[in-house]
Structure formats: C-alpha cells, structure tokens
VEXDREN-2710 file (C-alpha; in Angstrom, 1 decimal):
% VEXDREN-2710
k/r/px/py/pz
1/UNK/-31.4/20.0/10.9
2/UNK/-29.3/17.1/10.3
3/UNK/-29.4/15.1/6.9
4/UNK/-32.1/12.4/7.6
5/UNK/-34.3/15.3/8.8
6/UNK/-34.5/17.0/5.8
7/UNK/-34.2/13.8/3.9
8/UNK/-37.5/13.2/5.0
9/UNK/-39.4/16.3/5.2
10/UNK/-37.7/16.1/0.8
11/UNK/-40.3/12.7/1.1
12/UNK/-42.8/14.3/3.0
13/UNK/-43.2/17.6/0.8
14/UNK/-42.7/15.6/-2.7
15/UNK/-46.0/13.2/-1.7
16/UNK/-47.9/16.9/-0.5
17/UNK/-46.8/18.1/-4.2
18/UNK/-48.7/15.8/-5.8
19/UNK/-52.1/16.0/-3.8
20/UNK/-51.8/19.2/-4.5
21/UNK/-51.4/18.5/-8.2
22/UNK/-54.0/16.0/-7.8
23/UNK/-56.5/18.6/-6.3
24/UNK/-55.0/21.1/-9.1
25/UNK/-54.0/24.2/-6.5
26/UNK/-51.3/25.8/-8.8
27/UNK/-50.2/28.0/-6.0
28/UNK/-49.9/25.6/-3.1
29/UNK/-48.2/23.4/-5.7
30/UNK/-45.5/26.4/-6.7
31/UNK/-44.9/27.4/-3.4
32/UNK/-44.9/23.9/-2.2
33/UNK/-41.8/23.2/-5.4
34/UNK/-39.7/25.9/-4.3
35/UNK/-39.2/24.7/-0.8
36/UNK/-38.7/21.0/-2.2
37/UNK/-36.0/22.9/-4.2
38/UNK/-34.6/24.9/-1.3
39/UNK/-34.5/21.6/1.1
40/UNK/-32.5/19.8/-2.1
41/UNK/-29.9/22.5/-2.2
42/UNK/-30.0/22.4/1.9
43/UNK/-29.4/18.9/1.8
44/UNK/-26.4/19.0/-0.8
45/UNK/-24.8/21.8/1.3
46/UNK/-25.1/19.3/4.1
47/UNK/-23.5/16.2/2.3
48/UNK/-20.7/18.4/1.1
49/UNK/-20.3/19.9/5.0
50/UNK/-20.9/16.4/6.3
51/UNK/-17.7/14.9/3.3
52/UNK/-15.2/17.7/4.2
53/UNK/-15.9/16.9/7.9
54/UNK/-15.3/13.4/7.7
55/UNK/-12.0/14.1/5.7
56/UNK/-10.5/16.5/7.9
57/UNK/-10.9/13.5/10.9
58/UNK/-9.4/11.1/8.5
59/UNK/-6.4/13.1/7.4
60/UNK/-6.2/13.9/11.6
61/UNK/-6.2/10.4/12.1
62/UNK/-3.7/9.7/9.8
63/UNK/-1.4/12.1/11.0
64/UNK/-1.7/11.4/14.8
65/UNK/-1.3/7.4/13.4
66/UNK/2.2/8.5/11.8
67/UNK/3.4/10.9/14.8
68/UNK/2.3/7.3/16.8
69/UNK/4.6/5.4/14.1
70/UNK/7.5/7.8/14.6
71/UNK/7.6/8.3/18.5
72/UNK/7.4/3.9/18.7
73/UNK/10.9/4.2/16.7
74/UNK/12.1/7.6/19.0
75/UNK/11.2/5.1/21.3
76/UNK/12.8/1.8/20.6
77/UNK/16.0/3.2/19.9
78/UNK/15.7/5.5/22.8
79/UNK/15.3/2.6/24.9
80/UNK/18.1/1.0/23.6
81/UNK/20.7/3.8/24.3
82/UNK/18.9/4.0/27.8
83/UNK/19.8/0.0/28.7
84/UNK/23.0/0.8/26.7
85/UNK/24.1/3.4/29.4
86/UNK/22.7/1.5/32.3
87/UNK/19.7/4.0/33.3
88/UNK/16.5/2.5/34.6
89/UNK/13.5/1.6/31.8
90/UNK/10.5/1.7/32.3
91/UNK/7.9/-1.8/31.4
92/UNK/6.8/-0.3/28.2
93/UNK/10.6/0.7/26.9
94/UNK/12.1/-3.0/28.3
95/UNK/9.0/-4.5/25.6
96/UNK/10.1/-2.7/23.2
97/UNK/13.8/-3.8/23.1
98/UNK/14.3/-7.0/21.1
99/UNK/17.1/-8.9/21.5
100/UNK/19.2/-11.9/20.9
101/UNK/22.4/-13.3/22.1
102/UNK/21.8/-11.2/25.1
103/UNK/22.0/-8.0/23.3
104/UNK/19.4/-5.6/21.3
105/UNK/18.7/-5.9/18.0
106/UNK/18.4/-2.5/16.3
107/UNK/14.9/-1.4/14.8
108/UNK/13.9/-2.4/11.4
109/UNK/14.0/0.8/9.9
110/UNK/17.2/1.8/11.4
111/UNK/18.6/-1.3/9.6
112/UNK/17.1/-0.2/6.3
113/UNK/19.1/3.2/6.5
114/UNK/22.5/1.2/7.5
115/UNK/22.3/-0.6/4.5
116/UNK/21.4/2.2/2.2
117/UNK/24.8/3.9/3.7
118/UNK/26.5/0.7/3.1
119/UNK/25.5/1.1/-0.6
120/UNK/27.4/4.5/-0.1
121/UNK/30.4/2.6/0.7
122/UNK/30.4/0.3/-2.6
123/UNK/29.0/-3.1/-0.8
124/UNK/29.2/-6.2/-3.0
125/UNK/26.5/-7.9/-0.2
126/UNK/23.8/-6.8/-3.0
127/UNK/25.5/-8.7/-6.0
128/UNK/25.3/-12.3/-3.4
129/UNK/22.3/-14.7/-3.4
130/UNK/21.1/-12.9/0.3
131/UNK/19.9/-15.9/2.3
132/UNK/18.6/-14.8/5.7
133/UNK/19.6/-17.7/8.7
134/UNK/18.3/-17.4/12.3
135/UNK/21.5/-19.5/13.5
136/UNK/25.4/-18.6/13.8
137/UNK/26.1/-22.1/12.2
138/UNK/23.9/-25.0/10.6
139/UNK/24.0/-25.4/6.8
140/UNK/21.9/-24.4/3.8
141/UNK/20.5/-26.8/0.9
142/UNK/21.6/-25.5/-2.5
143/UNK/20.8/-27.1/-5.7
144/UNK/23.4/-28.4/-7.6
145/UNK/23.2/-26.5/-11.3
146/UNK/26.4/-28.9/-12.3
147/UNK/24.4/-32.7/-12.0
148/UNK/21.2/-31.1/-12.9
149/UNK/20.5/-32.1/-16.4
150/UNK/17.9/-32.9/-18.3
151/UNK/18.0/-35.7/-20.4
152/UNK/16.7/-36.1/-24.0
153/UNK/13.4/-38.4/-24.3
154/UNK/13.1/-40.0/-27.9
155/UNK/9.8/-40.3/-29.4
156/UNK/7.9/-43.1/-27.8
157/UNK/10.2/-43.4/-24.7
158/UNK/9.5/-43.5/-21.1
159/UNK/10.6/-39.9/-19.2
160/UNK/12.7/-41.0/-16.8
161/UNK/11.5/-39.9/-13.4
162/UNK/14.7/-37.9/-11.2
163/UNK/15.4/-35.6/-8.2
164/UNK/16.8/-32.5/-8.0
165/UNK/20.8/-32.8/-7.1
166/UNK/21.1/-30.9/-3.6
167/UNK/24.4/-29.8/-1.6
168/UNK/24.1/-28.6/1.7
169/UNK/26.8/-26.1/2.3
170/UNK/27.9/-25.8/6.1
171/UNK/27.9/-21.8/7.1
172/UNK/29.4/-20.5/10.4
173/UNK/28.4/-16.7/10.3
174/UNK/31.2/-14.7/11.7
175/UNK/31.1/-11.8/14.1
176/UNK/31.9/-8.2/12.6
177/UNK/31.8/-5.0/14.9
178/UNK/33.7/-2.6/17.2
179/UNK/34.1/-1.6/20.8
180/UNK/34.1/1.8/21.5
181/UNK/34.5/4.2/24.3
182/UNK/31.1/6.5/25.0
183/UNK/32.0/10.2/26.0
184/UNK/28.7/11.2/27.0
185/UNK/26.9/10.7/30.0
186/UNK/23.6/12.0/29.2
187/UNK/20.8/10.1/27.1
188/UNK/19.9/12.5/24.8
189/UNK/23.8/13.2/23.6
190/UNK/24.3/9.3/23.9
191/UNK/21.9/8.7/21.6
192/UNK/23.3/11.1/18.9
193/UNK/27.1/10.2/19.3
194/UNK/25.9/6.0/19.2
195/UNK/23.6/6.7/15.9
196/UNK/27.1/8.5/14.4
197/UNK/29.4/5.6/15.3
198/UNK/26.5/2.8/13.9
199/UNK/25.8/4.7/10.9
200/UNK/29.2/6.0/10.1
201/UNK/32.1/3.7/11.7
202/UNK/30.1/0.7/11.8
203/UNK/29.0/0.7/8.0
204/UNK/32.5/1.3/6.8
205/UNK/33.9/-1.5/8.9
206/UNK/31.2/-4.0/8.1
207/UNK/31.2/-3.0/4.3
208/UNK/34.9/-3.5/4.1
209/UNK/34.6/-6.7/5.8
210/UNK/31.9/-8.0/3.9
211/UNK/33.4/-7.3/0.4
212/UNK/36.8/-8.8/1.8
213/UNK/34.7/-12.3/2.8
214/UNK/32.9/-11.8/-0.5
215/UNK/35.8/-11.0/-3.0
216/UNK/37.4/-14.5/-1.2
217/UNK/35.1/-16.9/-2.1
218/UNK/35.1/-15.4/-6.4
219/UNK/39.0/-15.2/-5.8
220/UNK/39.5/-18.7/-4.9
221/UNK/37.0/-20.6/-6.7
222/UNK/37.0/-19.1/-10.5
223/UNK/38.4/-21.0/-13.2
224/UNK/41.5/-19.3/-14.7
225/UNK/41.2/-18.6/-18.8
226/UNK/44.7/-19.1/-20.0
227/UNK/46.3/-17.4/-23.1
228/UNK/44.0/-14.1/-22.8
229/UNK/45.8/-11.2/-24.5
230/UNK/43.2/-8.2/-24.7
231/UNK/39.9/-6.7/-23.3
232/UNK/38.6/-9.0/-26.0
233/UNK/39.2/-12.2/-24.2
234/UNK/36.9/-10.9/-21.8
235/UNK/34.3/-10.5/-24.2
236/UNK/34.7/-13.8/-25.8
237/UNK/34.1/-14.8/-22.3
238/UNK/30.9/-13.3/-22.0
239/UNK/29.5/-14.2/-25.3
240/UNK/30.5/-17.9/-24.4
241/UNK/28.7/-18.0/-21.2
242/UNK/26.0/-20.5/-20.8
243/UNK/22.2/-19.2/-21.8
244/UNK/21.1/-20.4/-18.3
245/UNK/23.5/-17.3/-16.6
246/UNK/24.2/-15.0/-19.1
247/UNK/21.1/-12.6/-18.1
248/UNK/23.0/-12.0/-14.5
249/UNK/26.5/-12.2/-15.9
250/UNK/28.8/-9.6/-14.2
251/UNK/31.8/-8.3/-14.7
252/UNK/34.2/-8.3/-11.4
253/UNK/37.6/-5.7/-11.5
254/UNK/39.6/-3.2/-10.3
255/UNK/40.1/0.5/-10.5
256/UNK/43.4/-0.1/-12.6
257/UNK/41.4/-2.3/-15.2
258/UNK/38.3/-0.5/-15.2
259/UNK/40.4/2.5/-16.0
260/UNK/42.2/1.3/-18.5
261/UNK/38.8/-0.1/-20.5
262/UNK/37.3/3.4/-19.4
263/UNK/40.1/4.9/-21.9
264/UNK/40.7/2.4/-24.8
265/UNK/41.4/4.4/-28.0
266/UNK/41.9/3.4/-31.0
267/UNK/44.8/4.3/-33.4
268/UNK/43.1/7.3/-34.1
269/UNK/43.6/8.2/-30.5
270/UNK/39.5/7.9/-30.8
271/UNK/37.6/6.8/-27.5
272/UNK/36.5/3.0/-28.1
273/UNK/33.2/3.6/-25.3
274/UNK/33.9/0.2/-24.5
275/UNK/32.3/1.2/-20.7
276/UNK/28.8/2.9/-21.2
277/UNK/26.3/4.1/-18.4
278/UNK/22.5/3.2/-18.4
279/UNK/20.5/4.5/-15.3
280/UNK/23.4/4.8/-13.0
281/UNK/24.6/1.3/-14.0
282/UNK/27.8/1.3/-16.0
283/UNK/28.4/-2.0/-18.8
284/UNK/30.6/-3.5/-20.8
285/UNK/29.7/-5.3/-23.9
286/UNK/26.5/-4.8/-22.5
287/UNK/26.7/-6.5/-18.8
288/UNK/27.0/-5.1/-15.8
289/UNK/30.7/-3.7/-14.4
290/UNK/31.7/-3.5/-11.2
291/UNK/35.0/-2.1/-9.7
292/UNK/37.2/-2.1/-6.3
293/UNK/40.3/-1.4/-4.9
294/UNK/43.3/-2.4/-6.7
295/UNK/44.5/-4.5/-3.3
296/UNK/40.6/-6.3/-2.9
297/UNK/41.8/-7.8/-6.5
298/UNK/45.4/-8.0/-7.1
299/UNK/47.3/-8.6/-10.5
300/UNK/49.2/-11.4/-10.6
301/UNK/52.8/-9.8/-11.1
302/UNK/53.9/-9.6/-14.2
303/UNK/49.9/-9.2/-15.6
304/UNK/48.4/-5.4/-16.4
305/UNK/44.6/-6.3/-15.8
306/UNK/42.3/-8.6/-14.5
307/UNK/38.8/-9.3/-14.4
308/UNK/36.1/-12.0/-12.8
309/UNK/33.2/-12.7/-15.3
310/UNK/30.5/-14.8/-13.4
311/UNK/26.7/-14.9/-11.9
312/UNK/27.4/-13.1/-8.9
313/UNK/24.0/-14.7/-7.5
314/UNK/25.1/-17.8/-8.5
315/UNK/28.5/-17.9/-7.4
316/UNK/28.1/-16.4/-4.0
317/UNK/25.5/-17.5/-1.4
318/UNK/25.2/-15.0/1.8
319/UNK/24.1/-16.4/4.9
320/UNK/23.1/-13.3/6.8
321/UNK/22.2/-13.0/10.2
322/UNK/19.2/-10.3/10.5
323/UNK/19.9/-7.7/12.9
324/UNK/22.9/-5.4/14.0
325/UNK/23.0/-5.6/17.8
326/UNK/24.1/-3.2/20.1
327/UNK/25.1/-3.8/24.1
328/UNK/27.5/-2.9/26.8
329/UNK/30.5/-4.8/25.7
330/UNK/32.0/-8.1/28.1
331/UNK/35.3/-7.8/26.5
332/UNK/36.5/-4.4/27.2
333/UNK/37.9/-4.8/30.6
334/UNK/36.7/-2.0/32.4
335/UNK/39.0/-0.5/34.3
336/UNK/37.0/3.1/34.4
337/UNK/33.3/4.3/35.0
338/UNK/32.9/4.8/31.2
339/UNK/30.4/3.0/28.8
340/UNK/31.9/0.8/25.9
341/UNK/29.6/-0.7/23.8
342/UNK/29.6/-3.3/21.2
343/UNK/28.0/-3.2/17.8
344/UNK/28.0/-6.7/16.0
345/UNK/26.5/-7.8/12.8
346/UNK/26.6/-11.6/11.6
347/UNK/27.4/-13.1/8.0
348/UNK/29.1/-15.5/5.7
349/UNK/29.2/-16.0/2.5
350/UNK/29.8/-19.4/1.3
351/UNK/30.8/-20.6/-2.5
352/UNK/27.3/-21.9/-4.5
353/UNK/27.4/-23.1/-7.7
354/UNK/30.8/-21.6/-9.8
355/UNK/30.0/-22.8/-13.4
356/UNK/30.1/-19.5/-14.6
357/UNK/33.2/-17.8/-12.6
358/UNK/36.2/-17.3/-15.0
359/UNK/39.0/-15.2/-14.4
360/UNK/41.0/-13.6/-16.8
361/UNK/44.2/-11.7/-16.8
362/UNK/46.2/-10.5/-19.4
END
C-alpha cells in the first residue's frame, strides 16, 4: 500500500470514527481508533522509507554527475595528448579541444593547478593588477592617479564638472614556453610524461620569466630616495606613503636584505623582530615583505641593501593572455619520427601608475 492509499483509508476511517461516536458504539469506536493508530504509524514508516529512498537516488545522482565531471576532464586532456601525438580523434574528443592560434588551450582546471605550482615557485604574477586580454597586442585604458585630483569647492561655489584622466598603455604580450622532445609513443605514457613537463618544467620556466618581466618594470620606473642610511629610511618611507596606497603598500627585496632585517640586534646582541609572520605572511613595520634572488634585484656596488616600497597593484599592470597551449611544434625541424611539442603561455606586464614606487639603498 503506497502512501496516498493509506492516506485515505486515515480519511476514510477518521469520518467512520465519528458515526460511530455519533451512534455511541464504544467498541466499534475502540477498535475502529486502533487501526486509525496503526495506519498513522504505517504511514510515517512509509514517509521515512519513501525520504531515505529519495536520498540514496540523490546522493547516486550526485556521484554519477561528478564521475561525469571528472571523465569530461580525463577526457579533454586526453584528447589533447591524442592530437598532440598525431592519433585519430574521434567527433566527440575534436569538440572538446579548444583552441587558439592553431593550438589547444589546456582545460580550466588544469590551469588552476599550474598556477598553484607557480605559487610554489615564488611568482610575483599575484602581487600585479591581473588584467586578462583576448589579443597578443592592442592597449589597455588606465586611469591616471597623478592628474586625478579633486579640487576644493568653497561654500556657495559651483562644483566644477571633470573627467576622469585616462592613459592607454600599449601591451604586446610575449611568448613564454619550451620545445621538447616526447619519448613515448603510447597515449597513455604520453599523457603522464606531457602533464610532468607542463606542471614541472613549464611552471619553473614561466615563473622565472614572469618575475624577470615583472621585477623590470619596479626596477626601472621607482623613484630613487637619496641619503638613506638604515632599515629606518625604509620605514620613514612607508609611514610617508600616501593614504590612498598605503593599505597595499609592499615591501620589494632580496634574500641578502631580508636576511639581514631578519637578524637585526641591538647592542645587547637582542633580536630587534623587525620581520614578524601573521598567517603565512611575513611584515615589516607592519606591511607586507617579499623577497627574491639576490641577481632578480642587484645592489648597486658599493651599497649593502636595497629595497622597493610601492603598491604592487598599482605599479604593475599584467596583461595576461588566458590559456597555456599545447601543440606539435613548427619550429623544431624534424629531422626524426619523434613528437616535439610546444607549450606557450602569453603575458606582459606594463608600468601603471608609479606614485608610490621608491627605492631605497643604503
């Protein structure tokens, strides 16, 4: 008996309880409550049975829509080594491959994982103003924080009516990659060894790129602080900063600098703690630090330390080309029957507004 059923025989006996009431038969009417009380309990068993049921289906449905999820990605990259090593693809596996600039574009979530790796690696891409382009070239509209002011208005005057002050900065987003030899000839081993060399070589050679292109534009554009004697000419520079960028001030240096404000003592030989660490995220004088290689940011010779104080955001604007792609590369020269493929990426980061980019070495 399914739930309307007993449903309404619940009706049908609660309406025969009350004639009987009515016509005063105590012992039709007791017999007549107990099985209104045993279909109740029937029909909450069936409710419960009926819940659970529809759960289980959900949660199978669920599952079955994930495994779908998952074998679509197995699939688009799958397809991708297939084209990559020249073996036939089927209709579904040719719709799945995006591409652009005659080459496929790796999946989303693929991409997502790069740049986690990348992270790995120490990228500066995630300081940058990311600005995603869908062209190698053209140029991007940025406001101009310099012109930008706003006027005082007496009491009783006119405000004067103005336009934002716009630059559009040309961007011509460069190629990063490598060519590289494939040793397997099998699918399934091709597409472990091309996952290794995208998510290890790759992201090392784009990340060093990318911080190179990135450390250029701070380099050549900050303002030079003259006179600076001590780690506290970088704080005066800080605490000077304009209002409108101090919140995403950043300190820029190297591993010989950092190390040396990591170890300040004072005459005591106490530590100073001039560097402390807050979820992960080390500061000084309570802004953000970051650090790289002693040849990304040289000393000028006859200088001990240097640091970049600026609105990283600001400062750096990063016109990125979505998508790492992946093909059989034009520019190997084949001379054998092996694969070489090519794994590109696009960006450029251009200079935005420098206001708050000093340097200062000491």
């Amino acid at each position: 008996m399914n739930i309307n059923e007993l449903k309404s025989e619940i009706t049908t006996k609660t309406e025969d309880l009350g004639k009987k009431i009515e016509a005063r038969d105590v012992d039709g009417a007791k017999a007549l409550k107990e099985e209104i009380r045993q279909a109740k309990e029937l029909l909450k068993l069936a409710e419960e049975n009926e819940a659970e049921e529809k759960r289980e289906l959900e949660n199978q449905k669920n599952e079955e829509e994930r495994g779908n999820k998952n074998m679509e990605k197995v699939n688009e990259f799958r397809a991708i080594v297939k084209s990559v090593m020249g073996k036939e693809t089927t209709e579904e596996e040719r719709a799945a491959i995006k591409t652009t600039d005659n080459s496929a574009v790796l999946p989303k979530q693929f991409i997502n994982e790069i740049i986690e790796i990348q992270k790995g690696y120490g990228s500066l891409k995630g300081l940058c103003d990311i600005i995603p382009v869908t062209k190698n070239e053209g140029t991007i509209p940025v406001i101009d924080l310099d012109q930008n002011e706003m006027a005082d208005v007496l009491e009783g005057a006119d405000i004067v009516d103005g336009t934002l002050v716009t630059t559009d900065i040309p961007f011509t987003c460069s190629k990063v990659g490598l060519i590289q030899t494939l040793t397997s000839e099998l699918v399934d081993d091709a597409e472990v060894e091309i996952e290794g060399l995208v998510r290890k070589n790759f992201a090392n050679i784009a990340t060093a790129k990318e911080n190179s292109k990135i450390l250029k534009v701070i380099k050549d554009n900050a303002s030079v602080i003259a006179g600076a004697t001590s780690y506290e000419d970088v704080e005066k520079a800080i605490d000077s900063a304009l209002p409108s960028v101090k919140a995403g001030l950043i300190t820029l240096t190297n591993v010989t600098s950092y190390v040396t404000l990591k170890n300040m003592k004072d005459a005591q030989k106490r530590p100073l703690n001039l560097i402390t660490e807050v979820g992960g995220v080390e500061y000084f004088h309570s802004k953000p630090i970051v650090y790289v290689e002693d040849t990304l940011l040289p000393i000028t010779e006859g200088k001990t330390n240097v640091f970049y104080i600026g609105n990283m955001k600001e400062v750096v604007k990063y016109c990125d080309r979505k998508g790492i792609t992946i093909a059989r590369s034009t520019e190997a020269g084949f001379k054998d029957d092996t694969v070489k493929i090519r794994i590109l990426e696009r960006f450029n980061p251009v200079k935005g507004s420098v206001r708050s980019l000093k340097k200062i070495e000491y």
